[in-house]
PDB file with SEQRES, HELIX, SHEET and CRYST1 records, atoms N, CA, C and O in Angstrom:
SEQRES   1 A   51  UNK UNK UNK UNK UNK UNK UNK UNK UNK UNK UNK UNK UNK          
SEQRES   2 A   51  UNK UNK UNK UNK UNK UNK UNK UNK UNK UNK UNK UNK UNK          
SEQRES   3 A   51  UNK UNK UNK UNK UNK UNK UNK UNK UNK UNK UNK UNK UNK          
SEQRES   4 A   51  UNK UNK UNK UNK UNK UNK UNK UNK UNK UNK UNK UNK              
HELIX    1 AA1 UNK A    2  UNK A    7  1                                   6    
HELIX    2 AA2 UNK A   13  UNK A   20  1                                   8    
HELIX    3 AA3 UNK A   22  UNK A   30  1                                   9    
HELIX    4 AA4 UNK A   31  UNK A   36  3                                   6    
HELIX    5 AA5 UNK A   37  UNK A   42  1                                   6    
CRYST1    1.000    1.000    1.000  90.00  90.00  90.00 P 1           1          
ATOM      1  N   UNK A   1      37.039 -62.526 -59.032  1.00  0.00           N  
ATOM      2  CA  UNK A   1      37.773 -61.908 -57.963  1.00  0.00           C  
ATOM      3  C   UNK A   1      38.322 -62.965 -57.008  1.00  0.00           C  
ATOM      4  O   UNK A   1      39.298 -62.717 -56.301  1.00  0.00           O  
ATOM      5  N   UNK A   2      37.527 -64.468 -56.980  1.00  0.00           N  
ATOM      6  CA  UNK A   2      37.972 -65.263 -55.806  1.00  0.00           C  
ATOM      7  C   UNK A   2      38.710 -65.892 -56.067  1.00  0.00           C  
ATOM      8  O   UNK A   2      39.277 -66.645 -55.274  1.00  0.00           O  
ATOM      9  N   UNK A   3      39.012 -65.775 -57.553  1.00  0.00           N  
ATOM     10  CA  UNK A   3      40.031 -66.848 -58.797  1.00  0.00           C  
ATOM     11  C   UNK A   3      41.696 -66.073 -58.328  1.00  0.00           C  
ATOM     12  O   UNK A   3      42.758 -66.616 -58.026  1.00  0.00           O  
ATOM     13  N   UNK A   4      41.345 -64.724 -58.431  1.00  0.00           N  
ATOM     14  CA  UNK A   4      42.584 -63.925 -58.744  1.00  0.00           C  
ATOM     15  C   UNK A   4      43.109 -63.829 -57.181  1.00  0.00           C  
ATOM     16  O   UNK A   4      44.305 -63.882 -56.891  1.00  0.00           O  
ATOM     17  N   UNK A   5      42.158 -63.696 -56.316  1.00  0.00           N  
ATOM     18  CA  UNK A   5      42.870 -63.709 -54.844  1.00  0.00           C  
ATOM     19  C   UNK A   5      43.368 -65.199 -54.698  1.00  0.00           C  
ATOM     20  O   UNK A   5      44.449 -65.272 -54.114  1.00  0.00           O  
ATOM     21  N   UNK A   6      42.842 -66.371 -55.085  1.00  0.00           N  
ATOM     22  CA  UNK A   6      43.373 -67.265 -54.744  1.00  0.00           C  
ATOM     23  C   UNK A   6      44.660 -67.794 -55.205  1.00  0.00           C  
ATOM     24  O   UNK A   6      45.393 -68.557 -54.576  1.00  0.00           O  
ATOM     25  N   UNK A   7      44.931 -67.110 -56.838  1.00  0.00           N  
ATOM     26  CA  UNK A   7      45.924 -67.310 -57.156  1.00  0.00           C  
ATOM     27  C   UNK A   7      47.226 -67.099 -56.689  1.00  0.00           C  
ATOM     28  O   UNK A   7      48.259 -67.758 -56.564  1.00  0.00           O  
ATOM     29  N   UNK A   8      46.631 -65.375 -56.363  1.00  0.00           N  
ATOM     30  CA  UNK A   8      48.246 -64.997 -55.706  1.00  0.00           C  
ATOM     31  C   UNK A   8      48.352 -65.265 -54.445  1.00  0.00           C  
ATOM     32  O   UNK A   8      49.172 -64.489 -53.953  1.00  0.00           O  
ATOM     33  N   UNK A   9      47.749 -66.281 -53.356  1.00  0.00           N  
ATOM     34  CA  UNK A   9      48.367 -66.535 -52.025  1.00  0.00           C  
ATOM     35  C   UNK A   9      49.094 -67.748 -52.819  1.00  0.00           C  
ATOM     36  O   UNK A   9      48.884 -68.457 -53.803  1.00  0.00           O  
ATOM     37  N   UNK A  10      50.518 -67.486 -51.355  1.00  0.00           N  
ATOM     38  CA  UNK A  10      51.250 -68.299 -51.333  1.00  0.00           C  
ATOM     39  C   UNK A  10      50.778 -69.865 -51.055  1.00  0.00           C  
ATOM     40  O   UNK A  10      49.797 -70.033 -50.330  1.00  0.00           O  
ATOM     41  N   UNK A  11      51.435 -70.973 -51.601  1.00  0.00           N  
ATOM     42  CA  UNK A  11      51.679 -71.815 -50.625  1.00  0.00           C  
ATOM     43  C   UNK A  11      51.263 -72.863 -51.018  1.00  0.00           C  
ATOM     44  O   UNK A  11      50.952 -72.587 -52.177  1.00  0.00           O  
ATOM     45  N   UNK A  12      50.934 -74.337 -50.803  1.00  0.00           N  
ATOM     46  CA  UNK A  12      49.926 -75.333 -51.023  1.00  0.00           C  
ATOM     47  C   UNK A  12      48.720 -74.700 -50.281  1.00  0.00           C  
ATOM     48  O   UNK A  12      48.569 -73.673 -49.620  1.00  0.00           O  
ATOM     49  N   UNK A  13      47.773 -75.923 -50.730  1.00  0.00           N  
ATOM     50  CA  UNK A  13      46.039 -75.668 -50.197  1.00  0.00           C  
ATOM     51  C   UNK A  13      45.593 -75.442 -49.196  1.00  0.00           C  
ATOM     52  O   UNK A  13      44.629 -74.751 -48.867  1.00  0.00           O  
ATOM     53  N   UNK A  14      46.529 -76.230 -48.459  1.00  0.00           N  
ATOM     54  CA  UNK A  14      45.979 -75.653 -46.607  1.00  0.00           C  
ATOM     55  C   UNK A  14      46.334 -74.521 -46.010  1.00  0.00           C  
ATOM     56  O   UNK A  14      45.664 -73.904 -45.182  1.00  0.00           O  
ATOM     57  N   UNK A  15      47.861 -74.114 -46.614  1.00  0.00           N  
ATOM     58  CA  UNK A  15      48.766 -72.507 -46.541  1.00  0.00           C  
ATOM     59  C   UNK A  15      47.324 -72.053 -46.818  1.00  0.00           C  
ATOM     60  O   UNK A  15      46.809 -71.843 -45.720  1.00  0.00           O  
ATOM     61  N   UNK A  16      46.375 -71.789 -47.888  1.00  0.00           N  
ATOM     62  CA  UNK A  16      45.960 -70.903 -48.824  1.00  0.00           C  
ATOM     63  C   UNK A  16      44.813 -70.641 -47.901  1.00  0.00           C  
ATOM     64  O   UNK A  16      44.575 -69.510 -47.477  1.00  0.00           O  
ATOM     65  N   UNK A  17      43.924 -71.962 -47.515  1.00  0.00           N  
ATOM     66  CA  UNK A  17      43.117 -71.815 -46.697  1.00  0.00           C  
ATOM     67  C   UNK A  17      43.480 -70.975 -45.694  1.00  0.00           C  
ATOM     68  O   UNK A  17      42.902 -69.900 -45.537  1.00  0.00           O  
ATOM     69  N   UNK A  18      44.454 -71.372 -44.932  1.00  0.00           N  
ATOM     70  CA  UNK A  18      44.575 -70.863 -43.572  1.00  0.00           C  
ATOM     71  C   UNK A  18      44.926 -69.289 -43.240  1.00  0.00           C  
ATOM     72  O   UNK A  18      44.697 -68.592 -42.252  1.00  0.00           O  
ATOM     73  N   UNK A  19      45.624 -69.016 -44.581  1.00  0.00           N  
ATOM     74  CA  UNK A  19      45.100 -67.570 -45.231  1.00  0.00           C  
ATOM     75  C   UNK A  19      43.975 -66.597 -45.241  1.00  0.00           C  
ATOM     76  O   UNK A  19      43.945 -65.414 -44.901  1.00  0.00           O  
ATOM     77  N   UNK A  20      42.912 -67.510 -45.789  1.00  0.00           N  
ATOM     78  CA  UNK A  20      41.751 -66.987 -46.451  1.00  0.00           C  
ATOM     79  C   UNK A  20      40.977 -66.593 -44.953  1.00  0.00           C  
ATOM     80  O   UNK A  20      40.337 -65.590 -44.639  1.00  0.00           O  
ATOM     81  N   UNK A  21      41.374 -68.010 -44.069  1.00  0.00           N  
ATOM     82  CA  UNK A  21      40.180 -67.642 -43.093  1.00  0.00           C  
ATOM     83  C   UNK A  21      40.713 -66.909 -41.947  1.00  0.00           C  
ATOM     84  O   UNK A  21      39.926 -66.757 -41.013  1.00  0.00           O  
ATOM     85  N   UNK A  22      42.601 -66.128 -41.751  1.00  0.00           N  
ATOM     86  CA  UNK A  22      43.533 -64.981 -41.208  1.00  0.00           C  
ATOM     87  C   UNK A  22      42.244 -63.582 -42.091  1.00  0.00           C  
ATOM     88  O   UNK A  22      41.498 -62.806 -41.493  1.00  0.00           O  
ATOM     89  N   UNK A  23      42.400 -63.710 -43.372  1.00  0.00           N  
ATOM     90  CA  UNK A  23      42.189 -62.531 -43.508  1.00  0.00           C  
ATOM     91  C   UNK A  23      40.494 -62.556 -43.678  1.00  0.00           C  
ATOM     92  O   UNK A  23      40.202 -61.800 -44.604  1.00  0.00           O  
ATOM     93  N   UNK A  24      39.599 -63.022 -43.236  1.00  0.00           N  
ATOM     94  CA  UNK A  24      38.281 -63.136 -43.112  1.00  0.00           C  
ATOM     95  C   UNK A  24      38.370 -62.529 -41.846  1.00  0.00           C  
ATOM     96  O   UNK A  24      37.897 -61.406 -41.674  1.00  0.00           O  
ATOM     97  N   UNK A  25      39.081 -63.320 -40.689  1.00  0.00           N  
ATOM     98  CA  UNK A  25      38.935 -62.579 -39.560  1.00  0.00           C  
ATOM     99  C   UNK A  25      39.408 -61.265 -39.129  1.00  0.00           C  
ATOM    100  O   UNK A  25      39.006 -60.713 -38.104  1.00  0.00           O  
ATOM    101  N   UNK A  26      40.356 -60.729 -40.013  1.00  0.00           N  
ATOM    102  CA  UNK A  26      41.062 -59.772 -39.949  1.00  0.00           C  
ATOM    103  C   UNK A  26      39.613 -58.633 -40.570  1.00  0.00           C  
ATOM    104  O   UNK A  26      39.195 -57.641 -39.973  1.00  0.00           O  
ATOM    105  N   UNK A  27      39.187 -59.093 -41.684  1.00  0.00           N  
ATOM    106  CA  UNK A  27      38.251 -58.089 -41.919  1.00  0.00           C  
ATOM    107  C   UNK A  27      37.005 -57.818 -41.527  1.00  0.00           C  
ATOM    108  O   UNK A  27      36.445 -56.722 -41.560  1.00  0.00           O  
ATOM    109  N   UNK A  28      36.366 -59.366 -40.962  1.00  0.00           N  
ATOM    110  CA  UNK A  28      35.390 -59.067 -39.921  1.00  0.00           C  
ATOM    111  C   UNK A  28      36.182 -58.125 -38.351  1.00  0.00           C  
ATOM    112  O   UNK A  28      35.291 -57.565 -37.713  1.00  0.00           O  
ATOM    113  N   UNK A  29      37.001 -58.008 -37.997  1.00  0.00           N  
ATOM    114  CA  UNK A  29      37.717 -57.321 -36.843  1.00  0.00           C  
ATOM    115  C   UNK A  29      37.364 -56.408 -37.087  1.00  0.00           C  
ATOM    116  O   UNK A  29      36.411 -55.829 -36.566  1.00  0.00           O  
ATOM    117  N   UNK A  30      38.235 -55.937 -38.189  1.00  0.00           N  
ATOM    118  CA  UNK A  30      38.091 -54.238 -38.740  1.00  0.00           C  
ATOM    119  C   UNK A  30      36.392 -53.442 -38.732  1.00  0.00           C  
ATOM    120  O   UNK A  30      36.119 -52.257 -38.538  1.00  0.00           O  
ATOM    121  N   UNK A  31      35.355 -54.751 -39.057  1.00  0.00           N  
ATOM    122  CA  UNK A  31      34.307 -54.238 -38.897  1.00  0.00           C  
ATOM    123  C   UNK A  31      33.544 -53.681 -37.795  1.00  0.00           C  
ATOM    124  O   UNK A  31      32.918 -52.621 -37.745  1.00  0.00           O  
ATOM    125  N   UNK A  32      33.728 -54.696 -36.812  1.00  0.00           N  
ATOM    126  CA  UNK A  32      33.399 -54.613 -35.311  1.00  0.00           C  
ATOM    127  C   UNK A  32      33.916 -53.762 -35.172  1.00  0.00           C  
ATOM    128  O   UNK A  32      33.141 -52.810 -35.085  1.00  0.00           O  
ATOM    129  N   UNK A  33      35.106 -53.441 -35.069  1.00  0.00           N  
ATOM    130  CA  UNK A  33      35.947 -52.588 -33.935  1.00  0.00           C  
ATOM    131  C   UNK A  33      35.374 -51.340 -34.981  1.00  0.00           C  
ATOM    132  O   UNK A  33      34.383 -50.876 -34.417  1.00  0.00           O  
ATOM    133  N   UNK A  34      35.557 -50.764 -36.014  1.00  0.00           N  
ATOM    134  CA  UNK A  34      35.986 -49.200 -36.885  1.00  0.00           C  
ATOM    135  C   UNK A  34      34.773 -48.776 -37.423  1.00  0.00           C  
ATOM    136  O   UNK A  34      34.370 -47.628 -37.242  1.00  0.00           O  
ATOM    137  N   UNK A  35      34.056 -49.739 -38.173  1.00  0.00           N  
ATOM    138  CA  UNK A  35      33.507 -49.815 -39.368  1.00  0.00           C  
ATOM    139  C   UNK A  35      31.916 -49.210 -38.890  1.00  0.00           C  
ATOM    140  O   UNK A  35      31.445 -48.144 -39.285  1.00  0.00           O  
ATOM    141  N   UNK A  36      31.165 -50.285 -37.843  1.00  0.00           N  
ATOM    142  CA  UNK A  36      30.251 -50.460 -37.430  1.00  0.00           C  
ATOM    143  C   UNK A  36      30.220 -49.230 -36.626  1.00  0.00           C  
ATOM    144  O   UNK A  36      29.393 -48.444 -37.090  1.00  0.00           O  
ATOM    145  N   UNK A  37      30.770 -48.825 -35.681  1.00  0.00           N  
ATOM    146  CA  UNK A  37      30.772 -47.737 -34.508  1.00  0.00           C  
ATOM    147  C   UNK A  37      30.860 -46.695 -34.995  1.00  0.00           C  
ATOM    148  O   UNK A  37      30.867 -45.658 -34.331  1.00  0.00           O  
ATOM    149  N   UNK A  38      30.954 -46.741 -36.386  1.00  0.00           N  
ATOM    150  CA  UNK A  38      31.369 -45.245 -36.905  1.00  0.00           C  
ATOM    151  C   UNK A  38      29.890 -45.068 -37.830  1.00  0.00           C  
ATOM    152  O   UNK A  38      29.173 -44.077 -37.692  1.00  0.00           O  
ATOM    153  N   UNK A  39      29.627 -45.995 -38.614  1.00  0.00           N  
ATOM    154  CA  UNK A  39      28.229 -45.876 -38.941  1.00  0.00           C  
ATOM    155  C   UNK A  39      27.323 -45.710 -37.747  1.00  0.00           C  
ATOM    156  O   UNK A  39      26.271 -45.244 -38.184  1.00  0.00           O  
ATOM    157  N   UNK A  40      27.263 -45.836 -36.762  1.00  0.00           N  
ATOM    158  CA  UNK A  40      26.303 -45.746 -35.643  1.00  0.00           C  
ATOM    159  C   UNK A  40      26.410 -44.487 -35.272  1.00  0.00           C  
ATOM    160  O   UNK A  40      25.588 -43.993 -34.500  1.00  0.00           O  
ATOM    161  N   UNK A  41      27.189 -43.964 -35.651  1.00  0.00           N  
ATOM    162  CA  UNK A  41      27.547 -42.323 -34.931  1.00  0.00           C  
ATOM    163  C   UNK A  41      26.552 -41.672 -36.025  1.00  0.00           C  
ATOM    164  O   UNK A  41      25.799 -40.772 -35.654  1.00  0.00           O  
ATOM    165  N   UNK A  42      26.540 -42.017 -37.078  1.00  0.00           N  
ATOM    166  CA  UNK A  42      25.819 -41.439 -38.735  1.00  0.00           C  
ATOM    167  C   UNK A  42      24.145 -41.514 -38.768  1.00  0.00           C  
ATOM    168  O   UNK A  42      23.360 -40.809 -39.402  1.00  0.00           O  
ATOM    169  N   UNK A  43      23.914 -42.511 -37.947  1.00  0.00           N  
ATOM    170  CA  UNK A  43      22.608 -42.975 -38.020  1.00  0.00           C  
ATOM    171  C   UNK A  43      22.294 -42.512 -36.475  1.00  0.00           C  
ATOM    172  O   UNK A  43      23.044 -42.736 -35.525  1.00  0.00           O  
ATOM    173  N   UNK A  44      20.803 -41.695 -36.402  1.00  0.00           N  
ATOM    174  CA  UNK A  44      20.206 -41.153 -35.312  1.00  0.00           C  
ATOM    175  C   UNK A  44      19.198 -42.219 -34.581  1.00  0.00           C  
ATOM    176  O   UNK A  44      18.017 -42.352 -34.898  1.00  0.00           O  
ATOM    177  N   UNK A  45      19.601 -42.664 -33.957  1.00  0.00           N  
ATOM    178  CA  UNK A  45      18.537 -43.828 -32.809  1.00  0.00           C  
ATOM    179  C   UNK A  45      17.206 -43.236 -33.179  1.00  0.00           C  
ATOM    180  O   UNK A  45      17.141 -42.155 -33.765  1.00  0.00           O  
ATOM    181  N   UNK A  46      16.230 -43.875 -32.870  1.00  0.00           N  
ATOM    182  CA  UNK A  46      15.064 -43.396 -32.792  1.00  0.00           C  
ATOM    183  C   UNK A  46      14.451 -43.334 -31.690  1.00  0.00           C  
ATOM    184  O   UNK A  46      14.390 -44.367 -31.023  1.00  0.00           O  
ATOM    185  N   UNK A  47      13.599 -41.660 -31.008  1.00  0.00           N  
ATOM    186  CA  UNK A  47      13.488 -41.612 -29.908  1.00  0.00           C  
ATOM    187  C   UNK A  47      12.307 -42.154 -29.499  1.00  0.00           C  
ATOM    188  O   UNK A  47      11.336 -41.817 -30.176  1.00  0.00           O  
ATOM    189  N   UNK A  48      12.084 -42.977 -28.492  1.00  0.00           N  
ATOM    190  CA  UNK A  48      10.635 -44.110 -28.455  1.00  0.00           C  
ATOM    191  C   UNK A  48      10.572 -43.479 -26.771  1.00  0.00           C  
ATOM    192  O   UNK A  48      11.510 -43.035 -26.109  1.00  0.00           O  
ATOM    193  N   UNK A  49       9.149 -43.623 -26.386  1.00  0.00           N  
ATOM    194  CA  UNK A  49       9.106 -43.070 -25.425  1.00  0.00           C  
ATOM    195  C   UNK A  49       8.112 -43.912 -24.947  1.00  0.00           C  
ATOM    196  O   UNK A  49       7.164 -44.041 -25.722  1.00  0.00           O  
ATOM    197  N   UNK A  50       8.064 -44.347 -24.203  1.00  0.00           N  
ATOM    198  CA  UNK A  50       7.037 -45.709 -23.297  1.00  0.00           C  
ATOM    199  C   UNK A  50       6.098 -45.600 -22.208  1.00  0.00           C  
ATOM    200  O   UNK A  50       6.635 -45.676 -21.103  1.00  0.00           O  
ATOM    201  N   UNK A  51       5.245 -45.494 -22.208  1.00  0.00           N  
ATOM    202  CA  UNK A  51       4.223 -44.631 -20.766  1.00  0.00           C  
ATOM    203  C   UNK A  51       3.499 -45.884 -20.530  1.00  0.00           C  
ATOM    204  O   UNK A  51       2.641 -45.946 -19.650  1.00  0.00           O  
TER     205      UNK A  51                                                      
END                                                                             
Protein backbone atom coordinates (compact mmCIF):
# COMPACT_ATOMS: atom_id res chain seq x y z
CA UNK A 1 0.00 0.00 0.00
CA UNK A 2 3.05 2.44 0.82
CA UNK A 3 4.66 1.29 -2.62
CA UNK A 4 1.43 2.22 -4.57
CA UNK A 5 0.77 5.58 -2.68
CA UNK A 6 4.20 6.50 -3.24
CA UNK A 7 4.16 5.85 -6.69
CA UNK A 8 1.42 7.92 -7.72
CA UNK A 9 2.53 11.30 -5.91
CA UNK A 10 3.82 13.68 -8.05
CA UNK A 11 7.15 15.06 -8.21
CA UNK A 12 10.90 14.36 -7.16
CA UNK A 13 11.65 13.04 -3.47
CA UNK A 14 11.27 16.00 -1.47
CA UNK A 15 7.80 17.03 -3.59
CA UNK A 16 6.83 13.38 -2.39
CA UNK A 17 7.88 13.80 1.09
CA UNK A 18 6.42 17.02 1.62
CA UNK A 19 3.28 15.39 0.46
CA UNK A 20 3.28 12.51 2.64
CA UNK A 21 3.78 14.58 5.74
CA UNK A 22 0.51 17.50 4.10
CA UNK A 23 -1.48 14.48 4.12
CA UNK A 24 -0.41 12.84 7.57
CA UNK A 25 -1.41 16.05 8.98
CA UNK A 26 -4.42 16.41 7.15
CA UNK A 27 -5.50 13.01 8.52
CA UNK A 28 -4.37 13.32 11.95
CA UNK A 29 -6.72 16.83 11.77
CA UNK A 30 -9.61 14.96 10.60
CA UNK A 31 -9.09 12.83 13.68
CA UNK A 32 -8.97 15.39 16.37
CA UNK A 33 -11.45 17.57 15.09
CA UNK A 34 -14.49 14.59 13.65
CA UNK A 35 -13.29 11.31 14.34
CA UNK A 36 -12.43 11.30 18.09
CA UNK A 37 -15.49 13.57 19.39
CA UNK A 38 -17.77 11.50 17.72
CA UNK A 39 -16.52 8.24 19.21
CA UNK A 40 -16.74 9.95 22.62
CA UNK A 41 -20.35 10.65 22.16
CA UNK A 42 -20.60 6.43 21.59
CA UNK A 43 -18.73 5.57 24.58
CA UNK A 44 -20.49 6.26 28.17
CA UNK A 45 -17.89 7.89 30.78
CA UNK A 46 -17.86 5.99 33.72
CA UNK A 47 -19.71 7.28 36.71
CA UNK A 48 -17.02 7.38 39.75
CA UNK A 49 -18.16 8.93 42.73
CA UNK A 50 -15.51 10.02 45.47
CA UNK A 51 -16.46 10.47 49.27
Amino acid sequence: MYGALWRILPGPVWVRILLLLVLIAAVLTACVLWIFPWINTLTAPPEVTVE
